[in-house]
Biopython code that builds the backbone (N, CA, C, O; Angstrom):
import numpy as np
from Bio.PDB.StructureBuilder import StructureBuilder

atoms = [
    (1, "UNK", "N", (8.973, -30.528, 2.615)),
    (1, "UNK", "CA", (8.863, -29.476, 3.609)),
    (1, "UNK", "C", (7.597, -28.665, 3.328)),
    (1, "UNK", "O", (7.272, -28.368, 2.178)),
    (2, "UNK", "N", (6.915, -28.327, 4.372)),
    (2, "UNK", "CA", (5.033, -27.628, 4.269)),
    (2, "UNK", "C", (5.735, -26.259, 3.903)),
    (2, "UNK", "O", (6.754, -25.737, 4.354)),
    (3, "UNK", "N", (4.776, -25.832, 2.864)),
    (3, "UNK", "CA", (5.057, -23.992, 3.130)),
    (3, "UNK", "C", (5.188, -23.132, 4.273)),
    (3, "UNK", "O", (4.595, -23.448, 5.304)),
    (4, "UNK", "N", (5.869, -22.107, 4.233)),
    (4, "UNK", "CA", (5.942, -21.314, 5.750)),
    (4, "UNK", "C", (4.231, -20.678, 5.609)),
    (4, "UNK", "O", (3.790, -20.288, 4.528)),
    (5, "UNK", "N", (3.605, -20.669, 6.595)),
    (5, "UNK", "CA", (2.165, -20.095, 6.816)),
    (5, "UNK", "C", (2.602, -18.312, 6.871)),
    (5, "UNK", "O", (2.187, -17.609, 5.949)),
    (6, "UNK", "N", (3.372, -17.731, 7.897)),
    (6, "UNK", "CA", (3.795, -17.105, 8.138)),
    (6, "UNK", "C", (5.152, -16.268, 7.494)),
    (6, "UNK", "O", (6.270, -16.784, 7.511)),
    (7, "UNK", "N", (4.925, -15.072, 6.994)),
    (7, "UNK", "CA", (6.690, -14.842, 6.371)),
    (7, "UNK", "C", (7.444, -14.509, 7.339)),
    (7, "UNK", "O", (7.155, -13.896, 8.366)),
    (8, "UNK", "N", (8.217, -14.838, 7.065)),
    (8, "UNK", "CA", (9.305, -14.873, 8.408)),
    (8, "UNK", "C", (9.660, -13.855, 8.931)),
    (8, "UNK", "O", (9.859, -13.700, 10.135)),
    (9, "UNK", "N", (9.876, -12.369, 7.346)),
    (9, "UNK", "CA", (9.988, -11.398, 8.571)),
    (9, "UNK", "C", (9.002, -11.006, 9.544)),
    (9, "UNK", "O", (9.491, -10.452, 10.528)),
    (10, "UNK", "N", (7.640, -11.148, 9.545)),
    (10, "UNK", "CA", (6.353, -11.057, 10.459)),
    (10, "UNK", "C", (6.532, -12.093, 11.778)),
    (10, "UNK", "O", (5.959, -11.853, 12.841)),
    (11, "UNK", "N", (7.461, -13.365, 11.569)),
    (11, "UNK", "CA", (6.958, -13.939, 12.339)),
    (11, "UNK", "C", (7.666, -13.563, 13.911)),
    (11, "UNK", "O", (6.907, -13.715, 14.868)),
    (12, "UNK", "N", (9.027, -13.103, 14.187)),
    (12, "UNK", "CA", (9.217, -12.476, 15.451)),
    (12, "UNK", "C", (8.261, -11.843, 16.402)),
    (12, "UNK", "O", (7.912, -12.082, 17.558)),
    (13, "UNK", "N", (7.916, -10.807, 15.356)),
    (13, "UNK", "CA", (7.268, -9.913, 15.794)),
    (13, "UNK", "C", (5.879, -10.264, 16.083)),
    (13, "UNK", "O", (5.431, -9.678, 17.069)),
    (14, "UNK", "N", (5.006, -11.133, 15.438)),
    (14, "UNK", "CA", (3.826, -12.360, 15.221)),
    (14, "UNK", "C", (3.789, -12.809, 17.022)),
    (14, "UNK", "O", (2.970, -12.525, 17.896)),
    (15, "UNK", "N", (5.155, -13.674, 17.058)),
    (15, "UNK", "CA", (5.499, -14.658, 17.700)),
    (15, "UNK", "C", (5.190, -13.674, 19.194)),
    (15, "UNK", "O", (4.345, -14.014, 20.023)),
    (16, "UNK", "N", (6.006, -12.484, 19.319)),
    (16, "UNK", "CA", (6.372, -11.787, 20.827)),
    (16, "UNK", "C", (4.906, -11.088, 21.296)),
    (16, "UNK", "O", (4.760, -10.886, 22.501)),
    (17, "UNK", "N", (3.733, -10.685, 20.298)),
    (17, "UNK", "CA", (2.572, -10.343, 20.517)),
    (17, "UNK", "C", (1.872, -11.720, 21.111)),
    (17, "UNK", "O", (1.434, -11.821, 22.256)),
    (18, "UNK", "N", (1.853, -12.741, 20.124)),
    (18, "UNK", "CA", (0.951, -13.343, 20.641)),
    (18, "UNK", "C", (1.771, -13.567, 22.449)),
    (18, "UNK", "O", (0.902, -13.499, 23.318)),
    (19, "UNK", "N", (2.880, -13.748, 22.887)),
    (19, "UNK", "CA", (3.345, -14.279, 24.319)),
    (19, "UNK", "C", (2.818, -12.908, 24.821)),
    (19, "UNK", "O", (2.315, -13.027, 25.938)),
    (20, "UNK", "N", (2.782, -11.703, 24.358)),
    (20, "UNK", "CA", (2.427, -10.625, 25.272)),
    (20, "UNK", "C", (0.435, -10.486, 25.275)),
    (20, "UNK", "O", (-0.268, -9.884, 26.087)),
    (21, "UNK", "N", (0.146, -11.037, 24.437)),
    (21, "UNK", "CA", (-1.431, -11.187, 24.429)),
    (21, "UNK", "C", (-2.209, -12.209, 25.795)),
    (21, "UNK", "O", (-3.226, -12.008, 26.459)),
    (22, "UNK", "N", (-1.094, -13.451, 25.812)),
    (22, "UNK", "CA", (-1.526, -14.143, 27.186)),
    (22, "UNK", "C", (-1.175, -14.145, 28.452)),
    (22, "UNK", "O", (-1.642, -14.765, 29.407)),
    (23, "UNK", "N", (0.042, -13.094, 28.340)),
    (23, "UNK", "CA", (0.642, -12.499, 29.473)),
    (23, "UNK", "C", (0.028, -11.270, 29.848)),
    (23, "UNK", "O", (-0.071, -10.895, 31.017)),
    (24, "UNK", "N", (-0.257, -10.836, 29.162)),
    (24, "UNK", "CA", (-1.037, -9.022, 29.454)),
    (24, "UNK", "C", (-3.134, -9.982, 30.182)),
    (24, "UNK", "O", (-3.787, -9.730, 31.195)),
    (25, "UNK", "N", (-3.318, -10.655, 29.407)),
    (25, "UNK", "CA", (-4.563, -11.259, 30.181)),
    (25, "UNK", "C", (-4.669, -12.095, 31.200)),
    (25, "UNK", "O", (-5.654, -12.139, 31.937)),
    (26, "UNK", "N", (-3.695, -12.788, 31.302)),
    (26, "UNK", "CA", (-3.519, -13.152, 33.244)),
    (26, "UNK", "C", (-2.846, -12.476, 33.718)),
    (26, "UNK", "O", (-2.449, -13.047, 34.733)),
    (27, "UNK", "N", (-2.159, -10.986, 33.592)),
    (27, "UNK", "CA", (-2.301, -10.351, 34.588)),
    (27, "UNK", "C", (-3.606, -9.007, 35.092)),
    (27, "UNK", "O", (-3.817, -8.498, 36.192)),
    (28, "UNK", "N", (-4.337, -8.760, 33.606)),
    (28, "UNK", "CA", (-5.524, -8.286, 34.021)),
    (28, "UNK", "C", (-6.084, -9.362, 34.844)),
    (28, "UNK", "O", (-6.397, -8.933, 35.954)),
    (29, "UNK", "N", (-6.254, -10.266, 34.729)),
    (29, "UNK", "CA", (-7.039, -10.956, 35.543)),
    (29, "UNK", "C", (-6.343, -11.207, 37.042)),
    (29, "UNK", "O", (-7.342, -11.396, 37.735)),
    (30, "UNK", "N", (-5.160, -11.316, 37.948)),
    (30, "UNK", "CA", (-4.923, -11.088, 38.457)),
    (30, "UNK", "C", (-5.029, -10.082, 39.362)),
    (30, "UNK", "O", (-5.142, -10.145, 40.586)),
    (31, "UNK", "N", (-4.960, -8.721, 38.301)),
    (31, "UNK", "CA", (-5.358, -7.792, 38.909)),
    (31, "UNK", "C", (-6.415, -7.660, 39.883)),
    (31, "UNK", "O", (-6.496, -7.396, 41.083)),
    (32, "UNK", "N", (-7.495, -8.045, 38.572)),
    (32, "UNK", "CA", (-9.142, -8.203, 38.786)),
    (32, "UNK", "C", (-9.335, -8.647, 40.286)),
    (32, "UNK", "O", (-9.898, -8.119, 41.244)),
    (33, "UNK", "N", (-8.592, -9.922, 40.096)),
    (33, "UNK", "CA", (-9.218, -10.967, 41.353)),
    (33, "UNK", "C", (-8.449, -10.101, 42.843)),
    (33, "UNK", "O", (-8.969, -10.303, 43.941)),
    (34, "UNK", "N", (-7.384, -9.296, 42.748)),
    (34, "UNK", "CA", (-7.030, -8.528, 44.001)),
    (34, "UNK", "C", (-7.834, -7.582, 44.176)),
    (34, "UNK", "O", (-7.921, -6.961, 45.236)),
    (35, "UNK", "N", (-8.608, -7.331, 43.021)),
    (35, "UNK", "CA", (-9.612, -5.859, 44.123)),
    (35, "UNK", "C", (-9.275, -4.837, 44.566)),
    (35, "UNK", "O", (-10.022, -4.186, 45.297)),
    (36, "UNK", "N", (-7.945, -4.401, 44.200)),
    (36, "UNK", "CA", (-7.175, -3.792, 44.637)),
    (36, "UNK", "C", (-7.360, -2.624, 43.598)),
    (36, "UNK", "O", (-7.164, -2.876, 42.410)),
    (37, "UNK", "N", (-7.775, -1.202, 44.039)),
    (37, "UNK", "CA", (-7.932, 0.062, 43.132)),
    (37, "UNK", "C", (-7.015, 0.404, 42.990)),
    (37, "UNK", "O", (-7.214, 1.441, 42.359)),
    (38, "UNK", "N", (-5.895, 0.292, 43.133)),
    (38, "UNK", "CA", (-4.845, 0.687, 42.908)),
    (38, "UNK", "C", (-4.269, -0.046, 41.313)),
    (38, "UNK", "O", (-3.388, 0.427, 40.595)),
    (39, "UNK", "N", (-5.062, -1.294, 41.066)),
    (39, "UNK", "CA", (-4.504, -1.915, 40.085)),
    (39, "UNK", "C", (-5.603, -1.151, 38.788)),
    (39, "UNK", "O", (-5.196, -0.908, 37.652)),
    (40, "UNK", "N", (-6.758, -0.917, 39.178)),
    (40, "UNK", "CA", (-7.541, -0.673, 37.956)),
    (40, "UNK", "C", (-6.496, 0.237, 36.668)),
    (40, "UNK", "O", (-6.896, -0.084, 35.549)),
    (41, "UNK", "N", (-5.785, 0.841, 36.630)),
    (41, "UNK", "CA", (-5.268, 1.086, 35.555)),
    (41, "UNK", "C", (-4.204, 0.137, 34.636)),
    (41, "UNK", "O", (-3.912, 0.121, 33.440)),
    (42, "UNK", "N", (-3.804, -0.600, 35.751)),
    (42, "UNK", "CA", (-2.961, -1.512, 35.123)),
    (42, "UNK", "C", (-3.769, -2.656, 34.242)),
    (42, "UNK", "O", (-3.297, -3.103, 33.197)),
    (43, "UNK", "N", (-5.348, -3.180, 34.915)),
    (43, "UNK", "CA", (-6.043, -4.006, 34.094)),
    (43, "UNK", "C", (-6.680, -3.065, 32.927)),
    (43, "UNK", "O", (-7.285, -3.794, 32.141)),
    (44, "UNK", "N", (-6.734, -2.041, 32.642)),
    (44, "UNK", "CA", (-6.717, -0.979, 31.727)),
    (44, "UNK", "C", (-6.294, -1.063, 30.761)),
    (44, "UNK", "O", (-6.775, -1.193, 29.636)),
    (45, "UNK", "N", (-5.182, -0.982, 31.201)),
    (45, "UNK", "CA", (-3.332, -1.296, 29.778)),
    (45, "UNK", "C", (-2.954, -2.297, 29.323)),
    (45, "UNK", "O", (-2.189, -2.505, 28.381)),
    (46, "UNK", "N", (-3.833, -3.408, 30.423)),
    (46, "UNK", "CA", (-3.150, -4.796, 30.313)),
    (46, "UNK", "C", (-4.183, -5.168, 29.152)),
    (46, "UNK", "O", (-3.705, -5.768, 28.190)),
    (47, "UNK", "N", (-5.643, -4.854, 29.141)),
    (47, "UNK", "CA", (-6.578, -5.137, 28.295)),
    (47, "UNK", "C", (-6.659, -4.649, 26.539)),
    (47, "UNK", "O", (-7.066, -5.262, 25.553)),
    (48, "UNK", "N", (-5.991, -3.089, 26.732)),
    (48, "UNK", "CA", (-5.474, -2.289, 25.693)),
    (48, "UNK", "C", (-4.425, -2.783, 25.166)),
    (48, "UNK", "O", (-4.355, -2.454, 23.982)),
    (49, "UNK", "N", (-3.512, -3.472, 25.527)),
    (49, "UNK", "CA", (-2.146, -3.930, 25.099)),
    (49, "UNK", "C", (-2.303, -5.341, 24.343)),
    (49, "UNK", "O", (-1.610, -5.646, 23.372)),
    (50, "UNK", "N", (-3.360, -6.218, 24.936)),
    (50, "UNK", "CA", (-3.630, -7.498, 24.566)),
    (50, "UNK", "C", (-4.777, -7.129, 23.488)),
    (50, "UNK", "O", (-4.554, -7.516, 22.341)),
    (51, "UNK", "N", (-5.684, -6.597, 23.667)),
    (51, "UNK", "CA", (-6.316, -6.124, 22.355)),
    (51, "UNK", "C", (-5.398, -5.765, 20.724)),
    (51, "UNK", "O", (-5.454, -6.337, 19.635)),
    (52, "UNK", "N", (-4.563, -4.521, 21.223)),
    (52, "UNK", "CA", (-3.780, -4.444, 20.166)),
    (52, "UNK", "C", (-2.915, -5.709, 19.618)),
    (52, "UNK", "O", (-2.879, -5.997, 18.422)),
    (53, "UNK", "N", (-2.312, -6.337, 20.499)),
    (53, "UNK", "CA", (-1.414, -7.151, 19.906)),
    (53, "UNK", "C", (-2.192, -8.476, 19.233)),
    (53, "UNK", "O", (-1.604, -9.253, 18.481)),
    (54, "UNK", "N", (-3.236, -8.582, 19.515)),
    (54, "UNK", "CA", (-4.086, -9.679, 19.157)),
    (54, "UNK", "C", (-4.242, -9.103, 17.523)),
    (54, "UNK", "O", (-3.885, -9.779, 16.558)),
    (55, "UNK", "N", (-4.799, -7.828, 17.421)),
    (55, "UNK", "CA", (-4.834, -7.601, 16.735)),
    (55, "UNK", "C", (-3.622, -7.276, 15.298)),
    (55, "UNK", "O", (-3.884, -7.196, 14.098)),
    (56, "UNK", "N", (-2.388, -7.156, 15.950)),
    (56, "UNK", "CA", (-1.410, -7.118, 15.215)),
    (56, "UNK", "C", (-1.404, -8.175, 14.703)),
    (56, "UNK", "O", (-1.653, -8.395, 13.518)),
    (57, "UNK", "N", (-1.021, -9.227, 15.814)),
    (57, "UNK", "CA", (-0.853, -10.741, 15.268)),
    (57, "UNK", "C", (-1.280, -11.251, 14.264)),
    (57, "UNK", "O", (-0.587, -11.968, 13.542)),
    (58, "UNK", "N", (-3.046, -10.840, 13.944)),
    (58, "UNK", "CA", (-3.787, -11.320, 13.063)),
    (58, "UNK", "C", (-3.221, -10.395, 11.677)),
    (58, "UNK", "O", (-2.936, -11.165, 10.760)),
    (59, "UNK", "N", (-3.052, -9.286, 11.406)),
    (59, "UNK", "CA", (-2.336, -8.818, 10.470)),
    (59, "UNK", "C", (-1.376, -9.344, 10.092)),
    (59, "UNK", "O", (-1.433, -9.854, 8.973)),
    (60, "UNK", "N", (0.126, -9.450, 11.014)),
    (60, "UNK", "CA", (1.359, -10.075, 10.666)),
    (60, "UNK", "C", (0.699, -11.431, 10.114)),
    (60, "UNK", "O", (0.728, -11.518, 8.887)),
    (61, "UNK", "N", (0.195, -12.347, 10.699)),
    (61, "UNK", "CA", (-0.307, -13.866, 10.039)),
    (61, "UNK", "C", (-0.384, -13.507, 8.761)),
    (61, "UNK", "O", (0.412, -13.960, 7.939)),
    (62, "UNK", "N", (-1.544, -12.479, 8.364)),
    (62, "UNK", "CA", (-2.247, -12.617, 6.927)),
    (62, "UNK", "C", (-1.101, -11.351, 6.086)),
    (62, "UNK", "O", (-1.382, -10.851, 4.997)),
    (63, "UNK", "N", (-0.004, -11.068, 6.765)),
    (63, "UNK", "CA", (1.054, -10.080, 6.055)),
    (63, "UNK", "C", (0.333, -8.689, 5.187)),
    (63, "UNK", "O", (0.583, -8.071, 4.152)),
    (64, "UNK", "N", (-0.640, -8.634, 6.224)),
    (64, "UNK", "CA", (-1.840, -6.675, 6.110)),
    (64, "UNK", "C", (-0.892, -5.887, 4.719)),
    (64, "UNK", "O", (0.027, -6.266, 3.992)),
    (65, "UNK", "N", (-1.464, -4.995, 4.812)),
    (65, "UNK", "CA", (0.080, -3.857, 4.346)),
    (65, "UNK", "C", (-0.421, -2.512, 5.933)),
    (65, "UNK", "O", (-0.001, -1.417, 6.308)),
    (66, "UNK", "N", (-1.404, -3.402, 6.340)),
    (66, "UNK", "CA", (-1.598, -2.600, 7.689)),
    (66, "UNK", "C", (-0.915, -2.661, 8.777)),
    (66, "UNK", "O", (-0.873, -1.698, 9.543)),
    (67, "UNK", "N", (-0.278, -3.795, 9.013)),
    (67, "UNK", "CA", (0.247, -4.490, 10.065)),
    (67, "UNK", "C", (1.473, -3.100, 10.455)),
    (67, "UNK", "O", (1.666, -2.615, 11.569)),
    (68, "UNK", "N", (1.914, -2.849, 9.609)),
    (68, "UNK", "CA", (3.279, -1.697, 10.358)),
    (68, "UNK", "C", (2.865, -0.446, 10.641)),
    (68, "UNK", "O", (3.674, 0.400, 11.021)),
    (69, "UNK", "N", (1.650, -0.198, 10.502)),
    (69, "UNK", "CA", (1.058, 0.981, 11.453)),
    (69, "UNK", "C", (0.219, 0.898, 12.346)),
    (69, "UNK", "O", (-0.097, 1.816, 13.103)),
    (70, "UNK", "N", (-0.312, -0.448, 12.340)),
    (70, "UNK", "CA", (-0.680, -0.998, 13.934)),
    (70, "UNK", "C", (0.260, -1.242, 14.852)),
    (70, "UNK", "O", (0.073, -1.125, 16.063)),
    (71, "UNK", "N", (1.762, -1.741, 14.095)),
    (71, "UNK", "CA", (2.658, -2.170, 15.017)),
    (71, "UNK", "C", (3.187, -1.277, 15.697)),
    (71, "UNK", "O", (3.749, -1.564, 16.754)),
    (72, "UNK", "N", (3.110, 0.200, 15.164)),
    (72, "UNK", "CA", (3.279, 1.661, 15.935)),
    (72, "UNK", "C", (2.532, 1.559, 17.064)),
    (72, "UNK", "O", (3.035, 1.391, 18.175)),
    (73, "UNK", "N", (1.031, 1.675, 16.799)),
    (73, "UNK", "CA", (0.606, 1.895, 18.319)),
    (73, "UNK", "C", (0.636, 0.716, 19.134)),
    (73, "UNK", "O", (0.782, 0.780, 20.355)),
    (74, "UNK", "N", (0.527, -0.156, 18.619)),
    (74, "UNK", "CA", (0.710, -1.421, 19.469)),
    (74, "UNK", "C", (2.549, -1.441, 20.512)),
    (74, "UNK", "O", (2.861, -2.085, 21.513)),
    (75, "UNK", "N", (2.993, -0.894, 20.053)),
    (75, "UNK", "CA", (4.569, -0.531, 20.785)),
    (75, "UNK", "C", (4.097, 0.330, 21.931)),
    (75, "UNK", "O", (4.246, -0.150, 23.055)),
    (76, "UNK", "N", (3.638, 1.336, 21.841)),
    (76, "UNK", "CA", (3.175, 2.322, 22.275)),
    (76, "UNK", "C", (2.445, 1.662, 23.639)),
    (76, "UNK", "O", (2.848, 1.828, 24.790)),
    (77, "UNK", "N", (1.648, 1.125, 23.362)),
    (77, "UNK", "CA", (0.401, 0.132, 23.935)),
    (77, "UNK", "C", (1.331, -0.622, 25.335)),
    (77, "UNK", "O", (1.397, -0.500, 26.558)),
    (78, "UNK", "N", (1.940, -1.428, 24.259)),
    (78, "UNK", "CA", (3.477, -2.155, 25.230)),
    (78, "UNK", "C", (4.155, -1.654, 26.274)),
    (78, "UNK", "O", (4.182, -2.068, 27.433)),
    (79, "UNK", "N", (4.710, -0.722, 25.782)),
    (79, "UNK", "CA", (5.497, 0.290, 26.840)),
    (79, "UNK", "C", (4.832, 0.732, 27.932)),
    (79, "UNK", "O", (5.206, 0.539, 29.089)),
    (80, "UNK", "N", (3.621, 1.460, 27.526)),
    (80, "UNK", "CA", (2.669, 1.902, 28.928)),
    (80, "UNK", "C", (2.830, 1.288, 30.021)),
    (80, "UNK", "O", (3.201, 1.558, 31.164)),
    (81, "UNK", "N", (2.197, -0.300, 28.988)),
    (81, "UNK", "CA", (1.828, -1.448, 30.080)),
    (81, "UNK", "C", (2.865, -2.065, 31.035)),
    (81, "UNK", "O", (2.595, -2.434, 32.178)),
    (82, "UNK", "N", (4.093, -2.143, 30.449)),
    (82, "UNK", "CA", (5.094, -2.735, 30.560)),
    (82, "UNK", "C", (5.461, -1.279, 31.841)),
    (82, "UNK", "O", (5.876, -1.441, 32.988)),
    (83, "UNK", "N", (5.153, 0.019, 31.180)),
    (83, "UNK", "CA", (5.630, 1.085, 32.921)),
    (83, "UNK", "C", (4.684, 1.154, 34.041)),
    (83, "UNK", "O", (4.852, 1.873, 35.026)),
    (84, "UNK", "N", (3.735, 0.418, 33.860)),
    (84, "UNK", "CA", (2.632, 0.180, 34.791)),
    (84, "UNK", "C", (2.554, -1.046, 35.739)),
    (84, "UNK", "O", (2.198, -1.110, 36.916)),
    (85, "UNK", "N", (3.048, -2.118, 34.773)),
    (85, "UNK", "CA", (3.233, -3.266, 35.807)),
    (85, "UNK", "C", (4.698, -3.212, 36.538)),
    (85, "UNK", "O", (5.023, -4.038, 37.391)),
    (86, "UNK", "N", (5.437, -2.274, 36.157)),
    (86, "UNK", "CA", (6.784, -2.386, 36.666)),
    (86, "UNK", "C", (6.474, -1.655, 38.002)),
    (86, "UNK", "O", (7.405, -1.742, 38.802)),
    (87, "UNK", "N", (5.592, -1.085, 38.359)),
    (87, "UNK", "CA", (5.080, -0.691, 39.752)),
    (87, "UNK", "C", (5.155, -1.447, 40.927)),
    (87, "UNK", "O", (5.367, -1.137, 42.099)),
    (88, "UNK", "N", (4.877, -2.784, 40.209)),
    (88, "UNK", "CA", (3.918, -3.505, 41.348)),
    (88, "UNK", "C", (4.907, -4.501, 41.658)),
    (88, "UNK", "O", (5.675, -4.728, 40.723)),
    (89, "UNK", "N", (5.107, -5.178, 42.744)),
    (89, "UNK", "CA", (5.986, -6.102, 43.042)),
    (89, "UNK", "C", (5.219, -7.433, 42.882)),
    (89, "UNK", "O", (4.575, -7.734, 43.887)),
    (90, "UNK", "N", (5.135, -8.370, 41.765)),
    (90, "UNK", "CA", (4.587, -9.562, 41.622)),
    (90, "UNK", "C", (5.232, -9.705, 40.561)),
    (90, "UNK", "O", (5.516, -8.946, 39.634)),
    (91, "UNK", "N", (5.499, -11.086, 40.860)),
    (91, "UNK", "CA", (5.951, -12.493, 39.643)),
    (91, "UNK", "C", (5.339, -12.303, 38.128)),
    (91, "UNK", "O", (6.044, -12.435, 37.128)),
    (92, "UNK", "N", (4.191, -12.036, 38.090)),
    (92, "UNK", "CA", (3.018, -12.063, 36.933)),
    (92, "UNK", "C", (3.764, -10.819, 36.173)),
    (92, "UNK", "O", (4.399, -10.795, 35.118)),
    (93, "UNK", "N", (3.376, -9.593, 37.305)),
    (93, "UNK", "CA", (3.465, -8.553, 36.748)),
    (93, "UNK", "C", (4.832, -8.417, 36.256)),
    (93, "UNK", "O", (5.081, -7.665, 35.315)),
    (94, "UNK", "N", (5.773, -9.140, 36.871)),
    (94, "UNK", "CA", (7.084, -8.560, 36.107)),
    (94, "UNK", "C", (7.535, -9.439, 34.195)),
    (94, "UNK", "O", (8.166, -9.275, 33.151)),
    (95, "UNK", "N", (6.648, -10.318, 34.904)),
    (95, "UNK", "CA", (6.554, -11.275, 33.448)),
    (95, "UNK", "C", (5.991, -10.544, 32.626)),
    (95, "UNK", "O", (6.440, -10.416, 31.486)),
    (96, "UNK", "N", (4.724, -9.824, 33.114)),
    (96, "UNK", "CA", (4.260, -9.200, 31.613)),
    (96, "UNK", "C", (4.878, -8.180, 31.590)),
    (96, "UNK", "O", (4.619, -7.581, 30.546)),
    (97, "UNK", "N", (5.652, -7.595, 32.271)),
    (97, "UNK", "CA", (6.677, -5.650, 31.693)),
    (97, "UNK", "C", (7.368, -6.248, 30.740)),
    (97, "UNK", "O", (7.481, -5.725, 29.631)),
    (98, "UNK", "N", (8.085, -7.765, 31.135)),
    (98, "UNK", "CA", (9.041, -8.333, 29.895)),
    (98, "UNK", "C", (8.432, -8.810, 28.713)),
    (98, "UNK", "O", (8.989, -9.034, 27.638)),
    (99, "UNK", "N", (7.102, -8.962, 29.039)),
    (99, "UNK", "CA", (6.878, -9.814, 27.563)),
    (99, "UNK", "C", (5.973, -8.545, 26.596)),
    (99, "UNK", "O", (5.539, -8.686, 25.452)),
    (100, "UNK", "N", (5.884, -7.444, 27.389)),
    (100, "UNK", "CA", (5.165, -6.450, 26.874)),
    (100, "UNK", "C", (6.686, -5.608, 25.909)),
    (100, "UNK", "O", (6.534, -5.097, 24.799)),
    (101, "UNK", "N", (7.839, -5.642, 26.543)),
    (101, "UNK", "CA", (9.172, -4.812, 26.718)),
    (101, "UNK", "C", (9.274, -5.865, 25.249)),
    (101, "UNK", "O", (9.154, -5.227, 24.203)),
    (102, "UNK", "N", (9.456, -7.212, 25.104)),
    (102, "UNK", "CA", (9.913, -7.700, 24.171)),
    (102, "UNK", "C", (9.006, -7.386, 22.993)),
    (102, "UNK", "O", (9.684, -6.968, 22.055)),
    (103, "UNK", "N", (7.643, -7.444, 22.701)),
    (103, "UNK", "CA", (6.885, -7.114, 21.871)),
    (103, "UNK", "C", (6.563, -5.776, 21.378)),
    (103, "UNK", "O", (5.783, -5.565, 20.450)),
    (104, "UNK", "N", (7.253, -4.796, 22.098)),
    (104, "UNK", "CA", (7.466, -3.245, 21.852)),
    (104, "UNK", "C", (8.362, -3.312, 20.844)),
    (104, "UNK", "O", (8.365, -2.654, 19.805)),
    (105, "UNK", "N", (9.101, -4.117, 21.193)),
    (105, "UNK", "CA", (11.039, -4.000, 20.864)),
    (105, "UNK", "C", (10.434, -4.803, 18.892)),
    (105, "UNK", "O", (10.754, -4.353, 17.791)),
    (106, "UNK", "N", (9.967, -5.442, 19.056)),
    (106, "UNK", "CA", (9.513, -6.444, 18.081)),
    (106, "UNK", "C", (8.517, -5.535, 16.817)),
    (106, "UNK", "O", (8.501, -5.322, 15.605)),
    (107, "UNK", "N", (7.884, -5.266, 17.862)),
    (107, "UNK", "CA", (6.599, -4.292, 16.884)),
    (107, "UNK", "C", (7.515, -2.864, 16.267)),
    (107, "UNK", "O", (7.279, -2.367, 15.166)),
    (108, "UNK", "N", (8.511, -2.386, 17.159)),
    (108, "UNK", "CA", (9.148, -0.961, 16.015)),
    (108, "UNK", "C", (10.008, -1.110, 15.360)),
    (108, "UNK", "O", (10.392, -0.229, 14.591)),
    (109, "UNK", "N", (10.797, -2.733, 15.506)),
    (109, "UNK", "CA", (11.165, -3.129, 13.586)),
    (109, "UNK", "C", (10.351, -3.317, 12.737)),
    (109, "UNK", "O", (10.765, -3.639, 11.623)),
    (110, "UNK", "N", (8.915, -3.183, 12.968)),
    (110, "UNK", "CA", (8.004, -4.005, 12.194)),
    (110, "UNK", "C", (7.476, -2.433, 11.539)),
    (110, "UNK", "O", (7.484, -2.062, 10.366)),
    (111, "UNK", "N", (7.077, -1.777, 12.647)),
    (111, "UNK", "CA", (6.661, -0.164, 12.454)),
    (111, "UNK", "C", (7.594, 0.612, 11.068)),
    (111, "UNK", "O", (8.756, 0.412, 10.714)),
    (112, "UNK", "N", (6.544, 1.543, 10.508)),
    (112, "UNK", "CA", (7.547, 2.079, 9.037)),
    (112, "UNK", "C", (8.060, 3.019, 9.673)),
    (112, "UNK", "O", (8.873, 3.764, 9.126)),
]
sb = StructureBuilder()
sb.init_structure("model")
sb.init_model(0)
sb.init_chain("A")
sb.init_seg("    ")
for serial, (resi, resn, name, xyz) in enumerate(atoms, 1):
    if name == "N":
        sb.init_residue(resn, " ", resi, " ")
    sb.init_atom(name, np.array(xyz, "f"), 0.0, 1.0, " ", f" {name:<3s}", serial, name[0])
structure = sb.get_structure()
């Protein structure tokens, strides 16, 4: 059996960033392509949210001793995004409130 790369307690929380990192960037980009000013804040949050969690991710991987006070604002980050796309009536957008909602939920067990 290969070594775990990942420690396991990191990896939930690992796991729900990275799905909210490619979900939060096709729906900025979605946004984008509607043109729609009404969305510019949501590709805002969506960009801020996928930044952070990208960035968590890479902590949880390498097990930081930083990772649980990024995972604070990165929750934070989540939630916004996740009350911003819950605005809008689209498929995308409701995918990313959930995958933003699950990686919130993920990141403040992780948070000290």
């Amino acid at each position: 059996m290969a070594p775990q790369l990942v420690p396991e307690k990191n990896r939930q929380c690992l796991d729900a960033c990275a799905e909210c990192v490619a979900t939060c960037e096709a729906c900025a980009q979605r946004c984008i392509a509607a043109a729609d000013t009404a969305m510019v804040r949501c590709v805002q949050l969506c960009l801020d949210c996928a930044t952070l969690c990208q960035a968590g991710a890479t902590l949880l991987a390498r097990d930081s001793g930083h990772a649980a006070g990024l995972c604070d604002q990165c929750a934070e980050a989540c939630d916004a995004c996740a009350t911003e796309c819950e605005r809008f009536d689209d498929e995308l957008m409701r995918e990313c409130a959930q995958a933003c909602r699950r990686a919130a939920e993920r990141c403040r067990a992780m948070a000290p």
